[in-house]
N, C-alpha and C positions, 0 to 999 in steps of 0.2 A: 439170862442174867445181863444189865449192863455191866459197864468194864466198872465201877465202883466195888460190885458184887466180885468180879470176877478177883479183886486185888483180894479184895476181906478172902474170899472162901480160900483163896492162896496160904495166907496169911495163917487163917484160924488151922490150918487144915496141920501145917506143921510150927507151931508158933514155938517153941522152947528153940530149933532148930534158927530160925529168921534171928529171934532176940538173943541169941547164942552169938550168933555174927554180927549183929550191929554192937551188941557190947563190948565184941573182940574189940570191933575195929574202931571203937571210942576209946576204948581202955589205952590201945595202944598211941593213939594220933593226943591223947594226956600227957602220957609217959616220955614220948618222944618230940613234945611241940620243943622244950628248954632247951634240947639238944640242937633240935633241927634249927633252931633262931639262932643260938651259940654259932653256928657251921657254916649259914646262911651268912653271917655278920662277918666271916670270915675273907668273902671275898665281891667285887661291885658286877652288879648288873649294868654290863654292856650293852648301850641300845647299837643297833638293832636288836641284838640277842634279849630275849626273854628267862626268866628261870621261875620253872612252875613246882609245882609238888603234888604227887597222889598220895595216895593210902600205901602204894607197896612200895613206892620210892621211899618214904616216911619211915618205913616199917624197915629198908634195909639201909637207909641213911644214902640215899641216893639221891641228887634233882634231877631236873630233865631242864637240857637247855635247848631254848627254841626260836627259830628262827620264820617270824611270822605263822606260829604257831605250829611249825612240823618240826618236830623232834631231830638236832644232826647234830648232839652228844648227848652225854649223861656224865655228869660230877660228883666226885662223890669223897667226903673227908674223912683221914685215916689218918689217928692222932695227929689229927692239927694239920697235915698235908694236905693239896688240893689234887686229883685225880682227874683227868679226863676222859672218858672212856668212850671207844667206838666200837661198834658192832659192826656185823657185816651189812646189815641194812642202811645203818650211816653211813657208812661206806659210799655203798652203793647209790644211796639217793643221792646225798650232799654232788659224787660225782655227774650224778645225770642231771639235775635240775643248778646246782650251784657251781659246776665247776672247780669245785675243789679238792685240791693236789696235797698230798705230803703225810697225810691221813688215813692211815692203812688201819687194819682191824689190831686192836689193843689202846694198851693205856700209856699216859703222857703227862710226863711231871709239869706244873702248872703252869712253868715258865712258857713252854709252847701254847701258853693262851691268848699271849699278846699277836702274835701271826693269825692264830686262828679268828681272833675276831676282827682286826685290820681286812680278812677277806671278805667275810661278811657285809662289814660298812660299804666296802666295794662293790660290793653286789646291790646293796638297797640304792646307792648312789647311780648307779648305770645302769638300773633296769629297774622302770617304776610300774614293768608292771606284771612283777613277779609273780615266779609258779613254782609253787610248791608239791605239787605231786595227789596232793588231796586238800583242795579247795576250800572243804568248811573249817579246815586246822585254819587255816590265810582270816576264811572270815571271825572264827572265835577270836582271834589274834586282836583285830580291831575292834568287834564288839569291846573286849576287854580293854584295850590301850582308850577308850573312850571311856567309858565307864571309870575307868584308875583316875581320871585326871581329878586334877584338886579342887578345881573351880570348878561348881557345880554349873555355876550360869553357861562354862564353858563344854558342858557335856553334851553330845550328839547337836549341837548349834543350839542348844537349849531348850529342847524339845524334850527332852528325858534328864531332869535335874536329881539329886539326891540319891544317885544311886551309887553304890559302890558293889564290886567283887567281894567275896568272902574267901580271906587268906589265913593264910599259915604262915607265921614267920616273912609277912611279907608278900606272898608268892603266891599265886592263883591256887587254890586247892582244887584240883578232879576230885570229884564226889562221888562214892561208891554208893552204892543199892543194892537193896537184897533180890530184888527184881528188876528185872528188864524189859522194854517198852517198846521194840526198835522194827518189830511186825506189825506194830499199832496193840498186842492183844499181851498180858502181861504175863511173863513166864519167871518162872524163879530162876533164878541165876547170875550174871553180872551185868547189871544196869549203872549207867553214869549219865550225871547232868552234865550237859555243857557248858554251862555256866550257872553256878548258884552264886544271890547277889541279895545283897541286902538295900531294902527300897525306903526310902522315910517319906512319909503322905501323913496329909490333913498336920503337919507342925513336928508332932512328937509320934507319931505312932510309922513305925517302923516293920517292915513285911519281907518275910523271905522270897526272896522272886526267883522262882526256878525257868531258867532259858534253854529250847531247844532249838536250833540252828538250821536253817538248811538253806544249802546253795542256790547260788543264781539256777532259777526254773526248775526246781527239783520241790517238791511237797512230801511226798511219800504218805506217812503217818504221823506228821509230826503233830496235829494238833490232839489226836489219841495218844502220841508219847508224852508230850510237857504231862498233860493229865496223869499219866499214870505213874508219871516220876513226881508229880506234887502230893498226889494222896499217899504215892508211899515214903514219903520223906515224912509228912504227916505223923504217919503209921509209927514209922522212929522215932519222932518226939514224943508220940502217947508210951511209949516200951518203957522199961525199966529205967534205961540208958538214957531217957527223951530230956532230963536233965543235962548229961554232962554235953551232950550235943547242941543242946541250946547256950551252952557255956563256948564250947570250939566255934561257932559262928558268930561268936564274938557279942552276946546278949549278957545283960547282968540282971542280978537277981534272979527271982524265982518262975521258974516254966509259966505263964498263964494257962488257964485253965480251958482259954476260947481262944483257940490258935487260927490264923490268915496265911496262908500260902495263896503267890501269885504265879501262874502256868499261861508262860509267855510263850506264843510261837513266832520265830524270827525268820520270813520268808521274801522274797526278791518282789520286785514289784509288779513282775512278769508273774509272779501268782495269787496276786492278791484277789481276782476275781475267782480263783479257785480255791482260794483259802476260806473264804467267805461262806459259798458254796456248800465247802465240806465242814465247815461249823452249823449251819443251817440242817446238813440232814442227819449229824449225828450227836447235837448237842442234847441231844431226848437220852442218850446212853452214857452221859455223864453229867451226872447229878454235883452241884456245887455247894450244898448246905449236907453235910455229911458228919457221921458219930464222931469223927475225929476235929473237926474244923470246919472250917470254911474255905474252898478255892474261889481266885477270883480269873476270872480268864481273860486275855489280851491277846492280842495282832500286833506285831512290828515290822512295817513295811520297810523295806530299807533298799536303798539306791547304794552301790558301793562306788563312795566317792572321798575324799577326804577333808574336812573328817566326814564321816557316816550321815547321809541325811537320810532321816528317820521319820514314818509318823508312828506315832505310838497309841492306842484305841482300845480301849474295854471292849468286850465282844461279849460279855455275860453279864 
């Protein structure tokens, strides 16, 4: 079977089950967006700090704040209160990579935000060329701070115009899946895109672009992963739910009937001659005109410089 085959027979094999959970987790990121914008509006995104949102921060009314995109608190509002919250692995990171003092494990009424993020700024200002612990957080970080900006002419040097992140109340959304990609070979369980973003081409027509990451000289599977995170995002708009999801990513009107998913792989330029390579011997095992849609495939070569220069390339 190619891996198109290998998603559907997934798919078919327990389908009440898949559209059981993707309905959950529509119903609830519905229920919960009024709240989560209310909560959100409650207090300002600190730059450097970031404030993202998943599915199960959503779900217990938690953000995640981040600091070029590694995780070193969690906030969270309680009637109207602001919360800081550290675990022991904030802890523990913030102290090995940030050097940050006074922040032991528990919670911290909001006033101690103005210190906490005073440290932060310190940090980006005296070391530019910061380490976070896990590298492709640092690069989604910028992929995304690019992508956000408002002037399209000013995105990626204006090499990749019109695209924007798909938010929640503002805030990056992690995007949940019923399946997972991350062996190259698709397995039911919990799969997440690294960046889902909304592309506008040819004037008015507008495309979901699903982004997989991966660090300086690293490839792995990533260009078998974007793939299998686009058809099954696909796969969720064809469901039951495939409306109120085309709704949360920010579309109006009615689902079309002839859906485009873009499956981007984002790789250093130290792998471009191997990205290529391994599009060449296994683009035969993914089919791009499919019962569900259409995917369209891309190469993002990128140099991590500031901002981000990029070339951006169809490959299908």
């Amino acid at each position: 079977m190619n891996v198109y085959e290998q998603i559907r027979y997934l798919w078919e094999k327990s389908p009440q089950d898949f559209e059981r959970r993707v309905q959950g987790w529509a119903d609830n990121l519905e229920k919960k967006r009024e709240e989560v914008k209310r909560n959100r509006s409650l207090f300002r995104a600190w730059k450097p700090l970031e404030v993202y949102v998943s599915y199960s921060f959503i779900n217990s009314g938690v953000f995640s704040i981040r600091f070029f995109g590694q995780e070193v608190a969690k906030l969270k509002v309680v009637d109207g209160k602001k919360i800081l919250i550290f675990g022991e692995k904030h802890v523990r990171h913030n102290e090995k990579y940030f050097k940050l003092k006074g922040f032991g494990v528990g919670k911290y009424p909001w006033e101690e935000a103005t210190k906490f993020r005073k440290h932060f700024k310190q940090v980006e200002i005296s070391d530019p060329c910061i380490r976070t612990g896990i590298e492709e957080h640092k690069l989604e970080s910028l992929f995304l701070r690019e992508m956000s900006k408002k002037s399209s002419e000013n995105k990626f040097s204006g090499k990749l115009s019109e695209i924007q992140p798909v938010k929640v109340a503002g805030c990056p959304l992690q995007m949940p899946l019923p399946i997972g990609g991350s062996a190259g070979e698709p397995k039911p369980g919990h799969g997440h895109i690294d960046i889902l973003a909304r592309r506008r081409i040819r004037g008015t027509k507008v495309l979901l672009s699903v982004w997989e990451l991966k660090d300086v000289n690293k490839l792995a599977q990533a260009v078998k992963q974007a793939y299998i995170y686009a058809v099954t995002l696909l796969l969720m708009l064809k469901s039951p739910s495939g409306q109120k999801w085309y709704k949360i990513f920010g579309f109006h009107g009615k689902l079309p009937k002839k859906l485009g998913v873009e499956a981007v792989v984002a790789v250093s330029r130290s792998e471009k001659a191997k990205v290529d390579k391994t599009i060449k011997e296994t683009i035969h095992l993914m089919p791009l005109e499919i019962k569900e849609g259409t995917i369209d495939l891309f190469a993002c070569v990128y140099d991590v410089t500031e901002p981000l220069d990029i070339d951006f390339r169809k490959i299908s």
